[in-house]
C-alpha positions in Angstrom: -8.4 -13.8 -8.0 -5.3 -13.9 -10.5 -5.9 -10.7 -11.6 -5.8 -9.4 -7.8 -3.2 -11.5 -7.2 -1.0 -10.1 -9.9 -1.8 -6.7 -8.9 -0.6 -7.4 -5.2 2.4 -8.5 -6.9 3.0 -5.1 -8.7 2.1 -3.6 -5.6 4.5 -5.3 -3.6 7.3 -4.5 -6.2 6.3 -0.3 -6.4 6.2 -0.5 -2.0 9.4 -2.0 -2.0 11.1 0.5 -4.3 9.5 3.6 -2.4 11.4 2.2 0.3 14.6 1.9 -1.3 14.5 5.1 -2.3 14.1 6.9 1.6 16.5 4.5 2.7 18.9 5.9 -0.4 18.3 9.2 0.9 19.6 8.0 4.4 22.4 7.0 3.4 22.2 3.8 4.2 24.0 0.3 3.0 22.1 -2.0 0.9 21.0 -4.3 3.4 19.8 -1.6 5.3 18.4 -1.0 1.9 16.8 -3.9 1.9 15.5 -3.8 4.9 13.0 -0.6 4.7 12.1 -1.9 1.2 10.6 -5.3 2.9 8.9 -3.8 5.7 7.6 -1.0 3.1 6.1 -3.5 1.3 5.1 -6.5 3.6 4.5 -4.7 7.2 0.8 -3.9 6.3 -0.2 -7.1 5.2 2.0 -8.7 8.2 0.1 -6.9 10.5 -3.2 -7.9 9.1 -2.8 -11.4 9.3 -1.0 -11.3 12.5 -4.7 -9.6 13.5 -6.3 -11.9 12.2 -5.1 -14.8 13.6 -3.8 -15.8 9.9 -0.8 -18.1 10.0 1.8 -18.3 8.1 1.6 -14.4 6.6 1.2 -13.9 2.9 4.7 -13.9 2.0 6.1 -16.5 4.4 4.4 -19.1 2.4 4.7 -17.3 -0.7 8.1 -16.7 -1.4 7.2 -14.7 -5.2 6.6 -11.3 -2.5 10.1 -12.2 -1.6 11.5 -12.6 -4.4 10.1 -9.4 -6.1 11.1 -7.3 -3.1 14.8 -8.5 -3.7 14.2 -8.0 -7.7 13.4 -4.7 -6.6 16.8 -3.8 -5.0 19.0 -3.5 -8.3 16.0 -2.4 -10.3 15.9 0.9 -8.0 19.8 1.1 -8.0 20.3 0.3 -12.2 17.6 2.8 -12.8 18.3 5.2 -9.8 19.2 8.1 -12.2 15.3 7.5 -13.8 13.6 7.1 -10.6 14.3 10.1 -9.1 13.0 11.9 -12.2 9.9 10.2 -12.1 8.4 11.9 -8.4 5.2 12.5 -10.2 4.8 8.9 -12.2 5.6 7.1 -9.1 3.0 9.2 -6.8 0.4 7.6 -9.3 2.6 3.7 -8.8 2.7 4.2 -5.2 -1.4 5.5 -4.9 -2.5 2.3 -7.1 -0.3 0.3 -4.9 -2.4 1.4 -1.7 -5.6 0.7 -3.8 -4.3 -2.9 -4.2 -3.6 -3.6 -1.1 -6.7 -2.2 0.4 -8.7 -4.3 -1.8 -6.2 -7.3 -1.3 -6.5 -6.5 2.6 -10.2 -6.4 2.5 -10.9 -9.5 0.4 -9.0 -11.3 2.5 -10.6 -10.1 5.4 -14.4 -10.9 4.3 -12.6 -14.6 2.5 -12.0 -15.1 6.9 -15.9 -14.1 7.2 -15.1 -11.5 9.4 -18.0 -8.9 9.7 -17.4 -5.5 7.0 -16.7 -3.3 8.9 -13.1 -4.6 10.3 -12.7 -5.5 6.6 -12.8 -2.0 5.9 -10.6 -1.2 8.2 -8.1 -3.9 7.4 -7.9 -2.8 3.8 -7.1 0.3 5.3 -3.8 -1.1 7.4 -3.0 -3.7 4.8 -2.3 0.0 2.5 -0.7 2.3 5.0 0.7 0.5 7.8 4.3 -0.7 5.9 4.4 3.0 4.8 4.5 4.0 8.6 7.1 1.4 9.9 9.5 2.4 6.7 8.9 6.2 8.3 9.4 5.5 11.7 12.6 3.4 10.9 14.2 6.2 9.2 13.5 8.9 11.6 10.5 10.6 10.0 7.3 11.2 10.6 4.8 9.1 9.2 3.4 10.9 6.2 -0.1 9.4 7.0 0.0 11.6 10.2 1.5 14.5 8.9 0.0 15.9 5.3 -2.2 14.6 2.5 -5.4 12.8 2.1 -3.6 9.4 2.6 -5.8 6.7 4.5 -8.9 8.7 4.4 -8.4 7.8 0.9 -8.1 4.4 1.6 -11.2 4.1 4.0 -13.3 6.4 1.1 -12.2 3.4 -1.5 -12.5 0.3 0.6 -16.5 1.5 1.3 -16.9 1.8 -2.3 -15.3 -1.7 -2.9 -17.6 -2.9 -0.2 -20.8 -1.5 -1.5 -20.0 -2.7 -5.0 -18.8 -6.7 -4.0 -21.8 -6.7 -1.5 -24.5 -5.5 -4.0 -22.6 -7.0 -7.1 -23.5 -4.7 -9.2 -20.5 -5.3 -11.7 -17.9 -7.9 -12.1 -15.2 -8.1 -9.5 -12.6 -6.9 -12.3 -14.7 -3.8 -12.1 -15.2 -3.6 -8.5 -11.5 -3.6 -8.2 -11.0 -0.6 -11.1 -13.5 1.5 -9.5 -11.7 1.4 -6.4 -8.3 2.0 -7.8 -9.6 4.7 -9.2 -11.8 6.3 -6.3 -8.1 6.3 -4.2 -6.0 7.8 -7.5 -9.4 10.7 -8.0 -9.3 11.5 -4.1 -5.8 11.5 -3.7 -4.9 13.7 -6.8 -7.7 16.3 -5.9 -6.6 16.5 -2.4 -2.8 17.2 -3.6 -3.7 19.6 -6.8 -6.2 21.6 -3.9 -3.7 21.1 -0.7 -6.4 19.4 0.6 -5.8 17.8 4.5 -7.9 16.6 8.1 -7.6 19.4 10.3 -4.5 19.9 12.0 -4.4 19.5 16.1 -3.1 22.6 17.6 -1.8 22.8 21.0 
């Protein structure tokens, strides 16, 4: 559990910059700034424990998500001129940051004993849900809704996590690299083939 631990941490951080950086395209001040980067990196897990009836949230009483989320603020602004350079090494940050926090979002799920499926699905909303409220906050659409293989990924690598913690077939270290890297292979296939659900047409 450190090891997961520290990776939700890292998540956390990566989240919180992706969130900076929209909000930088906005235009906006640094506490609004501020603002998107927290609920980029905190709204998913919020949501899960406010669904589960888990009181207080993660980072309530643990101020280190905090504290990396504010870290986060002059890292993005210091290396601002780097960051926006680096679209295709932070595609890979941000997709191993939804891996952690579906894993992080179903372990704690199943640590409740609530039944697997919902855990699924919470490791799903624990990944993609802080990446919808940062969208909707700055006028876009969601990009879950709009393009790319984005929770389907996250569904396709919480049943592999699932399948491998139920039948413990390896380690837990290795549960939780095989599905980092199920959600990195899915998502990099679907972008490289322009890969997407069906589209509804009216």
């Amino acid at each position: 559990m450190n090891l997961l631990y520290a990776l939700d941490i890292i998540g956390t951080f990566v989240f919180a910059i992706s969130g900076i950086r929209l909000a930088a395209k906005k235009d906006m001040d640094i506490f609004g700034a501020t603002v998107i980067g927290f609920v980029t990196a905190v709204g998913g897990g919020t949501t899960r424990d406010v669904l589960l009836g888990s009181y207080p949230v993660t980072w309530v009483h643990d101020l280190n998500y905090a504290i990396v989320i504010l870290l986060a603020l002059p890292f993005t602004f210091i290396f601002r001129k780097y960051i926006v350079s680096m679209h295709r090494t932070f595609f890979v940050f941000d997709t191993v940051g939804i891996a952690l926090f579906t894993i992080s979002g179903m372990q704690k799920t199943l640590n409740l004993g609530i039944n697997e499926g919902l855990a699924i699905t919470m490791g799903m909303v624990s990944a993609v849900v802080g990446g919808v409220i940062r969208d909707m906050l700055c006028n876009e659409i969601p990009l879950i809704f709009r393009k790319e293989i984005y929770a389907t990924a996250c569904l396709s690598g919480a049943l592999v996590f699932f399948l491998l913690d139920k039948y413990q077939i390896f380690s837990p270290n290795i549960n939780y690299i095989a599905t980092v890297l199920t959600i990195i292979v899915i998502r990099i296939v679907a972008i490289k083939y322009n890969l997407s659900l069906p589209k509804m047409r009216a």
